[in-house]
C-alpha positions in Angstrom: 0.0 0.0 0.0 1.1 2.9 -1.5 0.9 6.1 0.8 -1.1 9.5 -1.6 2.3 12.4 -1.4 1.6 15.7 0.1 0.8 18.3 -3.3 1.3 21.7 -1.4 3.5 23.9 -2.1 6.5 24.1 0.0 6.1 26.9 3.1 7.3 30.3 1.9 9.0 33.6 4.0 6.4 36.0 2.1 2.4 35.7 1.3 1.7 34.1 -1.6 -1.8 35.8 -1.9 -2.5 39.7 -2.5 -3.9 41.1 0.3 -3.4 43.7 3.3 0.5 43.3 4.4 1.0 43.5 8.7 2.7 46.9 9.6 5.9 46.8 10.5 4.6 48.2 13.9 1.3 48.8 16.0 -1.1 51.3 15.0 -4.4 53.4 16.2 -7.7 51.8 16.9 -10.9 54.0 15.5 -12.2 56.8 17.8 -14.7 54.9 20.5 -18.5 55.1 20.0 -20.3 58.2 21.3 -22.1 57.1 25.1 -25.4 55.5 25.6 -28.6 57.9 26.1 -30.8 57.6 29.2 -34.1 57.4 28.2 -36.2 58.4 30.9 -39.5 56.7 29.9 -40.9 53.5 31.4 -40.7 49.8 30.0 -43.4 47.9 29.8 -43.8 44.6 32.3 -43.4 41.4 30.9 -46.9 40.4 33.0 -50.1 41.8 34.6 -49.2 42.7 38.2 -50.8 41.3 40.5 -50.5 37.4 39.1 -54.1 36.1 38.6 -52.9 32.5 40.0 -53.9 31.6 43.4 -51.7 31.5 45.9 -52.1 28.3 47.7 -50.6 28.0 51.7 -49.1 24.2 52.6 -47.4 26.0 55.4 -49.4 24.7 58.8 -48.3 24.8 62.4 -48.6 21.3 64.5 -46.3 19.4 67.2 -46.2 17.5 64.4 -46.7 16.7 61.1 -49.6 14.2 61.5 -51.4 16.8 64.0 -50.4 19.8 61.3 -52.7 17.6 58.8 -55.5 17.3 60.8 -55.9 20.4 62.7 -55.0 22.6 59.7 -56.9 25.8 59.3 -56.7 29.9 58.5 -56.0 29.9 62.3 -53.5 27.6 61.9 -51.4 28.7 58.9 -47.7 29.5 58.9 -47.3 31.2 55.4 -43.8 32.9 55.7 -42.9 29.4 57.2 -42.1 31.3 61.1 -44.2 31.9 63.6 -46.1 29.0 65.2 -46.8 29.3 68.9 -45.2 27.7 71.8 -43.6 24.3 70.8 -45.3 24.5 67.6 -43.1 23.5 64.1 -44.0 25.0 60.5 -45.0 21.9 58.7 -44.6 22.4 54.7 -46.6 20.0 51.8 -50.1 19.9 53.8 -52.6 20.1 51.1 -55.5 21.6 53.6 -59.2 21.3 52.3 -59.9 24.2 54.6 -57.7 26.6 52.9 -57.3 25.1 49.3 -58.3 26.6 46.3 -60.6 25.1 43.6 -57.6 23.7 41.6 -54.9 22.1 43.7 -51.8 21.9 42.9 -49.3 18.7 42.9 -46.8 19.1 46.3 -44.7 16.8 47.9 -45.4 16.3 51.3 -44.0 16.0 54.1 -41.2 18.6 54.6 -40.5 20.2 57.7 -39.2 23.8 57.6 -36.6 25.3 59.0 -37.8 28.6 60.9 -35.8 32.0 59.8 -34.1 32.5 62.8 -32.4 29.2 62.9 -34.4 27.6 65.8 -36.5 25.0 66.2 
């Protein structure tokens, strides 16, 4: 088996193309672009505001999670996930027919949270 020979011409010390030649040293760069304009009118949001989906709570207080689920209520709500009285823990993932919306939305359950302040 033969091996097909390289047909390129052999490297030279000057192009061997027209075209722009390199200076023999650096020059300037074109002037810079004027500055950006403020524009002092308002953008337009990329939504309504206020959303028009319901916000649904799965935040409920409970000494624990069993007793979050079945006491659950308004009364009984820990939405910012702090706050529960006494000995209480925030309990998150409790789909609560007491507070849910008409369309309910697909949590998993059984996550305790870790109040703010770092107690618990």
């Amino acid at each position: 088996i033969s091996l097909p020979r390289c047909l390129s011409p052999a490297p030279t010390d000057a192009p061997t193309g027209p075209g722009p030649r390199p200076s023999a040293s650096p020059t300037g760069s074109p002037a810079p672009t004027p500055k950006p304009t403020l524009s002092m009118s308002p953008t337009k949001l990329p939504t309504p505001s206020p959303s028009k989906s319901p916000m649904v709570n799965v935040l409920f207080c409970g000494e624990t999670y069993n007793e979050a689920v079945e006491n659950c209520s308004e009364a009984t709500a820990c939405p910012s996930g702090v706050g529960c009285p006494g000995t209480m823990q925030c309990y998150n993932g409790i789909m609560c027919p007491a507070t849910m919306a008409s369309t309910e939305p697909n949590f998993t359950t059984g996550q305790m949270m870790t109040p703010a302040d770092g107690s618990s």
